[in-house]
N, CA, C and O atoms as a Maestro MAE file, in Angstrom:
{
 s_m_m2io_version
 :::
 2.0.0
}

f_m_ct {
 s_m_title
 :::
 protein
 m_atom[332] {
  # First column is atom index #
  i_m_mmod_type
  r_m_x_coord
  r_m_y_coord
  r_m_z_coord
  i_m_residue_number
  s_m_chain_name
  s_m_pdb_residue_name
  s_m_pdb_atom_name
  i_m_atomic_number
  :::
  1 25 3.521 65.798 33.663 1 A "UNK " " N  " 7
  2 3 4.919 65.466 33.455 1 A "UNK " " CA " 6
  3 2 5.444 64.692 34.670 1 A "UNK " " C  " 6
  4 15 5.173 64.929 35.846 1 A "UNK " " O  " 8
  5 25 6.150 63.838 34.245 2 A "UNK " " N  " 7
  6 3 6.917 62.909 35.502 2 A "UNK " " CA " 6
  7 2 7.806 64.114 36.220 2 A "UNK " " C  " 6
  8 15 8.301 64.926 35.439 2 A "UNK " " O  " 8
  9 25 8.016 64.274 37.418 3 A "UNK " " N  " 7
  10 3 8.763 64.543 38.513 3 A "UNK " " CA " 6
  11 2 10.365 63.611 38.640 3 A "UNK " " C  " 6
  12 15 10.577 62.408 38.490 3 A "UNK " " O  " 8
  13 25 10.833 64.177 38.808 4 A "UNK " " N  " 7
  14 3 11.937 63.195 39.633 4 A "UNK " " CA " 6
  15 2 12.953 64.249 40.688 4 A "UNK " " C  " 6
  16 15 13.393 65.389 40.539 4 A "UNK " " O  " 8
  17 25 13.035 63.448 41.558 5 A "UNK " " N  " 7
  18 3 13.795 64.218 42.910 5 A "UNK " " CA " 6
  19 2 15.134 64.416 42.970 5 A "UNK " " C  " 6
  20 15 15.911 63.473 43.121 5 A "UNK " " O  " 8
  21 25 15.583 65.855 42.841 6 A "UNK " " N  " 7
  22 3 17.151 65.668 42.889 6 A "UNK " " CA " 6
  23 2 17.900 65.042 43.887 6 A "UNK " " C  " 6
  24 15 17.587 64.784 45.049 6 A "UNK " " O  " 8
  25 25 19.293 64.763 43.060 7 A "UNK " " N  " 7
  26 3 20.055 64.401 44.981 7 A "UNK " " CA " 6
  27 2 20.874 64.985 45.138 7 A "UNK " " C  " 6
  28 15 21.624 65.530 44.328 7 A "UNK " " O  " 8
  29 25 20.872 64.970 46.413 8 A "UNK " " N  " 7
  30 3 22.043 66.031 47.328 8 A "UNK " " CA " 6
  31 2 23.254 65.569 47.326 8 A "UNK " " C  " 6
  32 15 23.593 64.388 47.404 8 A "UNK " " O  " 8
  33 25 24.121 66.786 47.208 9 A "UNK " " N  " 7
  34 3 25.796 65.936 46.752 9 A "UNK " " CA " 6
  35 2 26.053 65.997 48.324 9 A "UNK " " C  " 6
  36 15 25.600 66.806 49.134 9 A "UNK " " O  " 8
  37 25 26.954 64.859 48.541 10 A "UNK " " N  " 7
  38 3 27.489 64.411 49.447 10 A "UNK " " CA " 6
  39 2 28.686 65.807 50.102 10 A "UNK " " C  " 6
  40 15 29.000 66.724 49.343 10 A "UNK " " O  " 8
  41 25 29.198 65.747 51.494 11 A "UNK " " N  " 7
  42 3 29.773 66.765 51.944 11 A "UNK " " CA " 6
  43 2 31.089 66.905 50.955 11 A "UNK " " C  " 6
  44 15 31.698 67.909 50.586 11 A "UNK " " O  " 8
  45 25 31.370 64.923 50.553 12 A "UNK " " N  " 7
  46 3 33.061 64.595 49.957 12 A "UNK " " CA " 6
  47 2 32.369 64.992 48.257 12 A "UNK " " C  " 6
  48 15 33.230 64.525 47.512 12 A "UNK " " O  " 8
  49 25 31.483 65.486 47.543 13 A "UNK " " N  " 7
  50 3 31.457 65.457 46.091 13 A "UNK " " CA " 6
  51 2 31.182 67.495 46.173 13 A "UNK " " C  " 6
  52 15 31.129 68.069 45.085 13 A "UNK " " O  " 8
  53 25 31.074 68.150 47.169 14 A "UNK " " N  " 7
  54 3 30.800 69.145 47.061 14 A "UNK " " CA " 6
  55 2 32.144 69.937 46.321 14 A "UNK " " C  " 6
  56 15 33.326 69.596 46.359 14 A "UNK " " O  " 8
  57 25 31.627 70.912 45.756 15 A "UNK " " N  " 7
  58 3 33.044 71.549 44.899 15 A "UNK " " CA " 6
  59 2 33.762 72.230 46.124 15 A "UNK " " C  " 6
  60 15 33.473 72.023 47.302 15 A "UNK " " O  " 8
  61 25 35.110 73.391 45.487 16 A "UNK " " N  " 7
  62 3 35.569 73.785 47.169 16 A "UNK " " CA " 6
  63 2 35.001 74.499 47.589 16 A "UNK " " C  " 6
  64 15 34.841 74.599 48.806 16 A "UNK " " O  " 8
  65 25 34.249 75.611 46.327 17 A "UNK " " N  " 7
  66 3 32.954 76.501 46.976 17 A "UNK " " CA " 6
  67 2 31.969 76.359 47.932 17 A "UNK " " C  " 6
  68 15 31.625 77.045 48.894 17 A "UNK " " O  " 8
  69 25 31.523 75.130 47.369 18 A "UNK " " N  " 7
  70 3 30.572 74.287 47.776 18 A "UNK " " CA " 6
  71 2 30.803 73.585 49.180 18 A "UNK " " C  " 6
  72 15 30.043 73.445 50.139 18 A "UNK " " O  " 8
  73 25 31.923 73.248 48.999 19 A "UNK " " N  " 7
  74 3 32.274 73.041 50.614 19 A "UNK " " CA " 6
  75 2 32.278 74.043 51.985 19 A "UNK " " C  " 6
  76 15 32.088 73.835 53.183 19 A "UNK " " O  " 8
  77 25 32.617 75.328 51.110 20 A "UNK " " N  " 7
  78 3 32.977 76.274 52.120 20 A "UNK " " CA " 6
  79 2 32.089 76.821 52.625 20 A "UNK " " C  " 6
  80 15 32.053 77.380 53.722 20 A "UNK " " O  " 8
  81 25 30.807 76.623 51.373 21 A "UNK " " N  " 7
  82 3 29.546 76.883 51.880 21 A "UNK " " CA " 6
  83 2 29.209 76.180 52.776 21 A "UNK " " C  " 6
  84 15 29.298 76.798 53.837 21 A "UNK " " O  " 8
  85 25 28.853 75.160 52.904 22 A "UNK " " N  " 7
  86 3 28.459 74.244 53.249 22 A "UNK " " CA " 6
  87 2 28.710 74.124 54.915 22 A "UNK " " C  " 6
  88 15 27.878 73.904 55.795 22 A "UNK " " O  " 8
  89 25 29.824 74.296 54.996 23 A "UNK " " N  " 7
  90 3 30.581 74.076 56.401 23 A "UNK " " CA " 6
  91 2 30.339 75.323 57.167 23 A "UNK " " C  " 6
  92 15 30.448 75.309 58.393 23 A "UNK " " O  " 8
  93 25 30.004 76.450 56.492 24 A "UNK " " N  " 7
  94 3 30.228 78.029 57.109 24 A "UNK " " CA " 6
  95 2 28.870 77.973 57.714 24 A "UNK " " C  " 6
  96 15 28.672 78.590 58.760 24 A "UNK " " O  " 8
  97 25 27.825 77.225 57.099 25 A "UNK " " N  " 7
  98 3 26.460 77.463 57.420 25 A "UNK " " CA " 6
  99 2 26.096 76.027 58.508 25 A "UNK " " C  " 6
  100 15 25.159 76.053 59.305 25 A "UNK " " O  " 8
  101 25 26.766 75.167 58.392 26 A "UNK " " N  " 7
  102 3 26.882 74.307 59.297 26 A "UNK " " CA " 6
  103 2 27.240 74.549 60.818 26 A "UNK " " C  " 6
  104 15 26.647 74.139 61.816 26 A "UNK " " O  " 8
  105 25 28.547 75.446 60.702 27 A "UNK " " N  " 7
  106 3 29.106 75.855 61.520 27 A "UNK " " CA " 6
  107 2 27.965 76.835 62.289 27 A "UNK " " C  " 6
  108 15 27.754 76.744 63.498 27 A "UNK " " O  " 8
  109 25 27.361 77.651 61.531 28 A "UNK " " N  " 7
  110 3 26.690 78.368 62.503 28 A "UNK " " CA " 6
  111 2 25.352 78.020 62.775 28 A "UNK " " C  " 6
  112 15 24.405 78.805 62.732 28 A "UNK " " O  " 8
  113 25 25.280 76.373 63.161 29 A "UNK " " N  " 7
  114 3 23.846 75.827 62.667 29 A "UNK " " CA " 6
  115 2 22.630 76.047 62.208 29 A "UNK " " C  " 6
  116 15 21.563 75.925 62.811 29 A "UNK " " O  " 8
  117 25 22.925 76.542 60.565 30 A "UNK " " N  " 7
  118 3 21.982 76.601 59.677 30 A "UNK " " CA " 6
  119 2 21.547 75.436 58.893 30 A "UNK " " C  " 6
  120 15 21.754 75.365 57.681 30 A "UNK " " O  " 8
  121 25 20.853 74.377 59.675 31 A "UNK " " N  " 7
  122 3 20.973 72.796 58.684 31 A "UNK " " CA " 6
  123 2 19.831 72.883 57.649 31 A "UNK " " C  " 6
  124 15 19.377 71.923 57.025 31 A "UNK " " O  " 8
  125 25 19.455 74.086 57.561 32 A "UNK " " N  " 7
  126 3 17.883 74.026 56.430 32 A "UNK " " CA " 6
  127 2 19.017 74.747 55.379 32 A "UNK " " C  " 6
  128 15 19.102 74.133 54.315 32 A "UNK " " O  " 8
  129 25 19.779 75.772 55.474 33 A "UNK " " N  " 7
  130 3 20.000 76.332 54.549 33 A "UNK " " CA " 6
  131 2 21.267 75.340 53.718 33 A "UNK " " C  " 6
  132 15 21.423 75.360 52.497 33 A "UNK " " O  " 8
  133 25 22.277 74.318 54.888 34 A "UNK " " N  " 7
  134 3 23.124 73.563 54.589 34 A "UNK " " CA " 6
  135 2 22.584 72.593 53.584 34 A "UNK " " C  " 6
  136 15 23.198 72.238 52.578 34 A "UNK " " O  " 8
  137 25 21.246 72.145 53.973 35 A "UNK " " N  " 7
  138 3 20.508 70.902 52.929 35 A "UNK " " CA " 6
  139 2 20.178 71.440 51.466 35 A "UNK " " C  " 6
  140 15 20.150 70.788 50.423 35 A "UNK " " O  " 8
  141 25 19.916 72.916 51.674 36 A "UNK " " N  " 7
  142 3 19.951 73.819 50.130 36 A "UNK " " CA " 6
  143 2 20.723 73.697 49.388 36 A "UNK " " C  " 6
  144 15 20.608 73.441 48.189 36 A "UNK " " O  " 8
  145 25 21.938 73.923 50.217 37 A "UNK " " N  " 7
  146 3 23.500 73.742 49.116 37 A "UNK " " CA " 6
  147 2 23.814 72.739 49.070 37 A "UNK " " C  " 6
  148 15 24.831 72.841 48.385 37 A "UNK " " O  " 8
  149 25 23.681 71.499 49.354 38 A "UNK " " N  " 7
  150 3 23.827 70.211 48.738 38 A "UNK " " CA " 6
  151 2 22.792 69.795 47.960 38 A "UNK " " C  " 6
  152 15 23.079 68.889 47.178 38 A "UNK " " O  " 8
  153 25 21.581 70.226 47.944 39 A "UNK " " N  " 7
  154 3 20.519 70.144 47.306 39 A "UNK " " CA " 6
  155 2 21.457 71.086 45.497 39 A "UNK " " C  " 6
  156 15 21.837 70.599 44.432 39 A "UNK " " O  " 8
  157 25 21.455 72.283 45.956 40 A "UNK " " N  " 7
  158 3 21.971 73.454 44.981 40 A "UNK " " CA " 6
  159 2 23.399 73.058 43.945 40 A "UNK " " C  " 6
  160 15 23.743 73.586 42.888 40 A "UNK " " O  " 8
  161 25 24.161 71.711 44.867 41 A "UNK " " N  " 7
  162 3 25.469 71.491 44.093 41 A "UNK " " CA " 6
  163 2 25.468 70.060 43.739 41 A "UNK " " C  " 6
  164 15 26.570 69.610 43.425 41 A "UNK " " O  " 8
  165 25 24.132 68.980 43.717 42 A "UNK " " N  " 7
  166 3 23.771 68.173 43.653 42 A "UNK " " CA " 6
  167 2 23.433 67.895 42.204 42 A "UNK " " C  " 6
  168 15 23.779 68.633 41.281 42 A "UNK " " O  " 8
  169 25 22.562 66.508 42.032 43 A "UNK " " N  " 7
  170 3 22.482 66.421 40.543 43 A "UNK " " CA " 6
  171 2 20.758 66.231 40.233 43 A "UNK " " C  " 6
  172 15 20.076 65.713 41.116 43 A "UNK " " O  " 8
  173 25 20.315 66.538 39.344 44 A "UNK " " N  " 7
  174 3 19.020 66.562 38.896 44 A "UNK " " CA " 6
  175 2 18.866 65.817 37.524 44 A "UNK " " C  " 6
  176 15 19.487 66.104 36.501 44 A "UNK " " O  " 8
  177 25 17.677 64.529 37.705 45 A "UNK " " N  " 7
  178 3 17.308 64.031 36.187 45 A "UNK " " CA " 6
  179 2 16.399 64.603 35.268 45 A "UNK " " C  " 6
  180 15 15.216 64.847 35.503 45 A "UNK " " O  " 8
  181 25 17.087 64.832 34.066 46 A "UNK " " N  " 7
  182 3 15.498 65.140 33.216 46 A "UNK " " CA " 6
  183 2 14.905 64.185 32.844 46 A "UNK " " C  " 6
  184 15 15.292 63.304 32.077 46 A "UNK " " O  " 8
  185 25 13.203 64.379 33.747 47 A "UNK " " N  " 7
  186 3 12.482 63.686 33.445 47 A "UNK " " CA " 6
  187 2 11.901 63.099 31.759 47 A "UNK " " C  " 6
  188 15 11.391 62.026 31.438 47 A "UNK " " O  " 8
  189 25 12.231 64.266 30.974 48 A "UNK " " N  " 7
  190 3 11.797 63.868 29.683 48 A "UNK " " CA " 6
  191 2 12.828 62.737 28.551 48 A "UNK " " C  " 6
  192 15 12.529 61.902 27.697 48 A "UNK " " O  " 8
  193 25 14.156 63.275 29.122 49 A "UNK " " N  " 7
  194 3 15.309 62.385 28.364 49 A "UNK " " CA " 6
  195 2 16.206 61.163 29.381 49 A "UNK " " C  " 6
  196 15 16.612 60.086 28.944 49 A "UNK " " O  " 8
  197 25 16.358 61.609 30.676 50 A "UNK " " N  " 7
  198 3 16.534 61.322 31.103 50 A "UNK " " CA " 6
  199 2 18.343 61.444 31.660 50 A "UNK " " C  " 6
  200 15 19.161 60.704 32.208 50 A "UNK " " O  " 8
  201 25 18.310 62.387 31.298 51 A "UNK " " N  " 7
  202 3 20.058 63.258 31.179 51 A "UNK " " CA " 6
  203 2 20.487 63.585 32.769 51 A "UNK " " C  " 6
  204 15 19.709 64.317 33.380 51 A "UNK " " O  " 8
  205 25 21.430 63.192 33.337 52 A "UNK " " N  " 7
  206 3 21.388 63.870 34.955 52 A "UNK " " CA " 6
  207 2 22.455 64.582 34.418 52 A "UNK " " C  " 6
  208 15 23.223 64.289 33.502 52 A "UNK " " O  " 8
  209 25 22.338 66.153 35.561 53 A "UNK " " N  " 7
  210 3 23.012 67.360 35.452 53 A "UNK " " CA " 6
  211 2 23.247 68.133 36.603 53 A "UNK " " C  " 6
  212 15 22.282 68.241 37.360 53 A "UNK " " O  " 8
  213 25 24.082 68.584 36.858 54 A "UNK " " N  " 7
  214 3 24.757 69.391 37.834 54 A "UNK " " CA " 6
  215 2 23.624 70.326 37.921 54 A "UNK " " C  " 6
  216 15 23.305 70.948 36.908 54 A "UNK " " O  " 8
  217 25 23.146 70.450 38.742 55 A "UNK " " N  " 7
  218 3 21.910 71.736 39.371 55 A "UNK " " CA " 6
  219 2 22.836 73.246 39.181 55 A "UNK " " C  " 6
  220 15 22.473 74.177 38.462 55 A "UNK " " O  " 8
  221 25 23.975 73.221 39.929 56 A "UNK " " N  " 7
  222 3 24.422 74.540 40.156 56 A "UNK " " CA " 6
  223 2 24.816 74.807 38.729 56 A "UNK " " C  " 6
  224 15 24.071 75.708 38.341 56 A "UNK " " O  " 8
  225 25 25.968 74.303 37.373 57 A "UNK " " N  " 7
  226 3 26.500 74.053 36.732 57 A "UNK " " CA " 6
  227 2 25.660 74.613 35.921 57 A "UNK " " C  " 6
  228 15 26.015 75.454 35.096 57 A "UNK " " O  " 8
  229 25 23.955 74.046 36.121 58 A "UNK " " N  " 7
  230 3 23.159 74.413 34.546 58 A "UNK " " CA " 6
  231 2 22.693 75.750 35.312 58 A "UNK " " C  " 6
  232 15 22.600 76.761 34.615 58 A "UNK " " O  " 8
  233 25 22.481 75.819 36.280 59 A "UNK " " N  " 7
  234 3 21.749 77.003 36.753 59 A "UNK " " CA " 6
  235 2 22.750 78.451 36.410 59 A "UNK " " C  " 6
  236 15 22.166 79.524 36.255 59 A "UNK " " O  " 8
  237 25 24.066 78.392 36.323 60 A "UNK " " N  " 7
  238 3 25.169 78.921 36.003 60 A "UNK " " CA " 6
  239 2 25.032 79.339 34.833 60 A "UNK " " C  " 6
  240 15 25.081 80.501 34.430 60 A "UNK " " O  " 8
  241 25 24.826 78.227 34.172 61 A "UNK " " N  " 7
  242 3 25.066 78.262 32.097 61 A "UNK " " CA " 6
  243 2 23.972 79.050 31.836 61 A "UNK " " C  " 6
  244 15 24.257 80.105 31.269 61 A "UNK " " O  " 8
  245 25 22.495 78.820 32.134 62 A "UNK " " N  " 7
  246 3 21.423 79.279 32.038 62 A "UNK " " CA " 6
  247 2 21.237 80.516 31.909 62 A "UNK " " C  " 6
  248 15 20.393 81.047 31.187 62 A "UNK " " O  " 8
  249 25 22.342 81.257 32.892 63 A "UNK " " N  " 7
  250 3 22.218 82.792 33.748 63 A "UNK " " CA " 6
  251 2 23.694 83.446 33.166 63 A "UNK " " C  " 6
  252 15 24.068 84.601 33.372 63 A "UNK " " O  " 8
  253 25 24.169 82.774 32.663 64 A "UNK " " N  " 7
  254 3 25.507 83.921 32.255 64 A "UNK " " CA " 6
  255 2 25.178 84.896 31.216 64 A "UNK " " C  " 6
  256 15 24.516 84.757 30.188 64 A "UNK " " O  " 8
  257 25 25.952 86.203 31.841 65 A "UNK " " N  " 7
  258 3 25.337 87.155 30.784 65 A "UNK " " CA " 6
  259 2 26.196 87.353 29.516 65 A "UNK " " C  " 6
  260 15 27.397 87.574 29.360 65 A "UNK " " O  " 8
  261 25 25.285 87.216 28.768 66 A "UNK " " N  " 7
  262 3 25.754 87.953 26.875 66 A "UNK " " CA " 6
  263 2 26.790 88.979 26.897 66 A "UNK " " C  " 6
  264 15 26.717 90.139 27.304 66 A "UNK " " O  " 8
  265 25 27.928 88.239 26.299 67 A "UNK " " N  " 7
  266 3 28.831 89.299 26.026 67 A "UNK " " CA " 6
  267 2 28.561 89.558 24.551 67 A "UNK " " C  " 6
  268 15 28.739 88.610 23.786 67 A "UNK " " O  " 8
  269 25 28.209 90.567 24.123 68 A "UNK " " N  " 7
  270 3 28.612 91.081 22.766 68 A "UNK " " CA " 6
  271 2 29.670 91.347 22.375 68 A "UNK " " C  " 6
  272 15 30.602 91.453 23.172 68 A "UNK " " O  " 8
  273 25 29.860 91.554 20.887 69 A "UNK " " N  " 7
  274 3 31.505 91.230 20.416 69 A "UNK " " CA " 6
  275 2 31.496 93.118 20.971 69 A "UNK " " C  " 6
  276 15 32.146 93.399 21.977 69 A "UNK " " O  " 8
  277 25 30.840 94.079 20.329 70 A "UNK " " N  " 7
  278 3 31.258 94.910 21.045 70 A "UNK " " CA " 6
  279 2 31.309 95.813 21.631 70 A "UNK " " C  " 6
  280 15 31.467 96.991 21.308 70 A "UNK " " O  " 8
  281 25 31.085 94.992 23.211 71 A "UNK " " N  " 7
  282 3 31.504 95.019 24.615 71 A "UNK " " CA " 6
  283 2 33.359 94.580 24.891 71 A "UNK " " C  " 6
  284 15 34.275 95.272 25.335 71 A "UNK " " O  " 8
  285 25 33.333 93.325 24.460 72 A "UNK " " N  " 7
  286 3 34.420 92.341 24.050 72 A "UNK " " CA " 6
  287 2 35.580 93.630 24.215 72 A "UNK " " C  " 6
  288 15 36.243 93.992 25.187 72 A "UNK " " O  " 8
  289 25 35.478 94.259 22.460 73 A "UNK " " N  " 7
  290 3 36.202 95.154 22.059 73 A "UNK " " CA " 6
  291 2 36.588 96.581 22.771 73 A "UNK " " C  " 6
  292 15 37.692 97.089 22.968 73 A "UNK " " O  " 8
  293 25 35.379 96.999 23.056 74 A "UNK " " N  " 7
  294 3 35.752 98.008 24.591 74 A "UNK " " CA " 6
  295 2 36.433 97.804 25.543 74 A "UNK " " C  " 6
  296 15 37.248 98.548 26.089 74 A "UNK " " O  " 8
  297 25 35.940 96.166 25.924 75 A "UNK " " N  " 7
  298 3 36.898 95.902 27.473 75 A "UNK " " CA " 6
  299 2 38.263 95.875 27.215 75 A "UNK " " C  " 6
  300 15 39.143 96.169 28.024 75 A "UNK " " O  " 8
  301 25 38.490 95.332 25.494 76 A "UNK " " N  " 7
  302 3 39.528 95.151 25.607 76 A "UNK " " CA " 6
  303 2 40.909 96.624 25.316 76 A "UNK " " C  " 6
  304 15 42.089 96.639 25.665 76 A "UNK " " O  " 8
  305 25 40.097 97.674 24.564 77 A "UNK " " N  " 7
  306 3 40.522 99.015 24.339 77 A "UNK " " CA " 6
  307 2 41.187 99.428 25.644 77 A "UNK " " C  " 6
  308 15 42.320 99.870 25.837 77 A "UNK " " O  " 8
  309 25 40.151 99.161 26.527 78 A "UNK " " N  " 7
  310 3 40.128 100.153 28.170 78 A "UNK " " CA " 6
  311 2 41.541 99.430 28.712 78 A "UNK " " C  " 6
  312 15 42.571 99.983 29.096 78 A "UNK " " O  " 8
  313 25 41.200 97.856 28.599 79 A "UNK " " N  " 7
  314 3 42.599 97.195 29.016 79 A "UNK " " CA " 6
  315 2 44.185 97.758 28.161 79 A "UNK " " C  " 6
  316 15 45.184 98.171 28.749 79 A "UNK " " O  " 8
  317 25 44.047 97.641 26.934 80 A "UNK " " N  " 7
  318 3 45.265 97.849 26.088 80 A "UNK " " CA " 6
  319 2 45.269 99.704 26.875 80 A "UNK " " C  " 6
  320 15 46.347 99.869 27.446 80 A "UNK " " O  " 8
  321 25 44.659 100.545 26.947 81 A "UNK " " N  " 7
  322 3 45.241 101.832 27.373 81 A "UNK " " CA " 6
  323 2 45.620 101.864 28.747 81 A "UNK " " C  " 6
  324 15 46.103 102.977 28.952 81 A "UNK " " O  " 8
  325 25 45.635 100.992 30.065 82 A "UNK " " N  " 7
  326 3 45.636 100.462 31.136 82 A "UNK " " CA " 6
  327 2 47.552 100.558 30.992 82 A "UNK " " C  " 6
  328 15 48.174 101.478 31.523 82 A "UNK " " O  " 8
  329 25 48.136 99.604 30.310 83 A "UNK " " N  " 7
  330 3 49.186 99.309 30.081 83 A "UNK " " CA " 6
  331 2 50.469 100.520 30.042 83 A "UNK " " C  " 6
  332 15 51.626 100.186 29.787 83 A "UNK " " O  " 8
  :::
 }
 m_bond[331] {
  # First column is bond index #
  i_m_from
  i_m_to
  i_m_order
  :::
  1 1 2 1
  2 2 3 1
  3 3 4 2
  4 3 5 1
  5 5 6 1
  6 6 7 1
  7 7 8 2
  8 7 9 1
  9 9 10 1
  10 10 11 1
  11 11 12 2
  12 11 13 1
  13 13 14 1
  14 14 15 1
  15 15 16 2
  16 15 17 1
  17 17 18 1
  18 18 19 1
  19 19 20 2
  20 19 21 1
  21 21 22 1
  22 22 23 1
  23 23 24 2
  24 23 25 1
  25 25 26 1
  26 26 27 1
  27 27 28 2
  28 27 29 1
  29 29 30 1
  30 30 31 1
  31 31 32 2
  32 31 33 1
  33 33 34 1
  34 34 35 1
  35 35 36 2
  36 35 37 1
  37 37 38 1
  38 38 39 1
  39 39 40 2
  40 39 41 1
  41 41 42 1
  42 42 43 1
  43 43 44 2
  44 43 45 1
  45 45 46 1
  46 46 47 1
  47 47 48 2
  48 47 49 1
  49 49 50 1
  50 50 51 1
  51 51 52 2
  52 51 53 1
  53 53 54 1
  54 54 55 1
  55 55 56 2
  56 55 57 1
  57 57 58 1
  58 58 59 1
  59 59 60 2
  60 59 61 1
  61 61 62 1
  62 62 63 1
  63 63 64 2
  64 63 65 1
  65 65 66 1
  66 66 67 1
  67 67 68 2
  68 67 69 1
  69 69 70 1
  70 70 71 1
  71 71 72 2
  72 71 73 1
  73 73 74 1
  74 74 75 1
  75 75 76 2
  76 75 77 1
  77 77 78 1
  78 78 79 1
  79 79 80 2
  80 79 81 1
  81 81 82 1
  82 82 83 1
  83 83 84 2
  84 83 85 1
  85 85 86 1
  86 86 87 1
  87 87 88 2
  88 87 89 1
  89 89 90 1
  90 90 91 1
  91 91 92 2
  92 91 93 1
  93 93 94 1
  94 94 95 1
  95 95 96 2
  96 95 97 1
  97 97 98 1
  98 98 99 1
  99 99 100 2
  100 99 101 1
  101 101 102 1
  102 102 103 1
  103 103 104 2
  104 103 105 1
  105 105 106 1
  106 106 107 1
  107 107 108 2
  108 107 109 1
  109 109 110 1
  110 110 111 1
  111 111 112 2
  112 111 113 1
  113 113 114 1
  114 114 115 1
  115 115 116 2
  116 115 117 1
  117 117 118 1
  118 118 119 1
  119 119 120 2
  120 119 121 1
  121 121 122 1
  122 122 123 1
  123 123 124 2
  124 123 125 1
  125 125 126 1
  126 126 127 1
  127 127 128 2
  128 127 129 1
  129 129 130 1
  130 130 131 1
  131 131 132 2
  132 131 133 1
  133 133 134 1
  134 134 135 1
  135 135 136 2
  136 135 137 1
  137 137 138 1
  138 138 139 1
  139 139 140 2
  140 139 141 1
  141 141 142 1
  142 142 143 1
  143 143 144 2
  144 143 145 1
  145 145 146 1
  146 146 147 1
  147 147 148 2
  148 147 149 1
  149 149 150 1
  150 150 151 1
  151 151 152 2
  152 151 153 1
  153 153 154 1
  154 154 155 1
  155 155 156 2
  156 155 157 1
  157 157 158 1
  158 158 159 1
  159 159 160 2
  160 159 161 1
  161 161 162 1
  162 162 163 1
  163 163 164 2
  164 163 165 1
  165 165 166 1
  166 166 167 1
  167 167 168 2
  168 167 169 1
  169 169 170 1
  170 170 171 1
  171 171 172 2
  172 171 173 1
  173 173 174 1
  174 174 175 1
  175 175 176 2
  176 175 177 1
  177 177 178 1
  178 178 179 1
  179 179 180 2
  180 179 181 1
  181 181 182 1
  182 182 183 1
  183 183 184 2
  184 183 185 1
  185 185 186 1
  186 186 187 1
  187 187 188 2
  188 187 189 1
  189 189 190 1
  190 190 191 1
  191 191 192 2
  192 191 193 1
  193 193 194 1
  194 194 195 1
  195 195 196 2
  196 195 197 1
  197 197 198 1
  198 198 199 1
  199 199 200 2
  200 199 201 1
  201 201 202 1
  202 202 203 1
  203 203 204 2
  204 203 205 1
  205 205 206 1
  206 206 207 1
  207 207 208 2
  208 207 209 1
  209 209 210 1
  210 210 211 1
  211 211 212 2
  212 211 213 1
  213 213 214 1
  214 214 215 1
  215 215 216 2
  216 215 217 1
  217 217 218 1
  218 218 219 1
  219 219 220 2
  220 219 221 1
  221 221 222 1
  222 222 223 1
  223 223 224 2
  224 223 225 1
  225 225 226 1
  226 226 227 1
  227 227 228 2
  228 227 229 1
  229 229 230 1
  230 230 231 1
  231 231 232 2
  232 231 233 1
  233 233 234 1
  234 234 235 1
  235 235 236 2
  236 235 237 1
  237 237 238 1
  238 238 239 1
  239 239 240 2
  240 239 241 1
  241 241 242 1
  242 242 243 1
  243 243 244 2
  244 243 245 1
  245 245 246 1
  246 246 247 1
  247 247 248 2
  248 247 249 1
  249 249 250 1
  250 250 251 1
  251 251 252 2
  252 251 253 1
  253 253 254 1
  254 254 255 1
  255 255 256 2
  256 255 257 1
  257 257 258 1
  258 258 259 1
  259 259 260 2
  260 259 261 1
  261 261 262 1
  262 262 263 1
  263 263 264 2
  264 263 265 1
  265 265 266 1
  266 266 267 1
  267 267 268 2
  268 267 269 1
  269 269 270 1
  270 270 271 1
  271 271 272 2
  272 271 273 1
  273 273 274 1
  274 274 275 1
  275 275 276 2
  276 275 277 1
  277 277 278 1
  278 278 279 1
  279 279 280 2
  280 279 281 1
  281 281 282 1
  282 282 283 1
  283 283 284 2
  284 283 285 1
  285 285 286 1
  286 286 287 1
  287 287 288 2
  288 287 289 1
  289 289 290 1
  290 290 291 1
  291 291 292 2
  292 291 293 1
  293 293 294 1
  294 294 295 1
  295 295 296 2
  296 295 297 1
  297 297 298 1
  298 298 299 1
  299 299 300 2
  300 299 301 1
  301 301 302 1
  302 302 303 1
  303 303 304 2
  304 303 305 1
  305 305 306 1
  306 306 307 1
  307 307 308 2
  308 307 309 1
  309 309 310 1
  310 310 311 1
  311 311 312 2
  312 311 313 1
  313 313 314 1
  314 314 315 1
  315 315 316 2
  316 315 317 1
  317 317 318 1
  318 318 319 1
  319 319 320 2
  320 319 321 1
  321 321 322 1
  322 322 323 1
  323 323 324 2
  324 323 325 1
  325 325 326 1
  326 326 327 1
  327 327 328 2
  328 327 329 1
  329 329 330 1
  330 330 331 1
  331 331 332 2
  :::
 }
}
């Protein structure tokens, strides 16, 4: 399979998360772990279609957990007796 190399978002395209990261680990000169998170909030091509995508964004979507409807309905019971 073809490879292709992500790129690192710039300090000005980083989100504010992403910034805060970014700068906190800078600040305490961590520049391997700083190149991660621009690497981590950067964009990646698929080699097969050729689609570029937010690294962090899909890595996010990928990993969110399953809400069942009911879970949904519990949370929302516990909330309405909260009141």
């Amino acid at each position: 399979m073809d490879r292709r190399d992500p790129r690192s978002a710039s300090r000005q395209e980083l989100s504010r998360i992403g910034r805060w990261m970014y700068e906190t680990v800078v600040r305490d000169g961590e520049e391997a772990l700083a190149d991660g998170i621009a690497h981590l909030f950067g964009e990646a091509e698929c080699p097969r279609c050729a689609s570029v995508f937010n690294i962090a964004e899909e890595y996010t979507s990928a990993n969110r957990p399953v809400l069942r409807f009911a879970e949904v309905r519990r949370s929302r019971g516990t909330q309405d007796r909260r009141r």
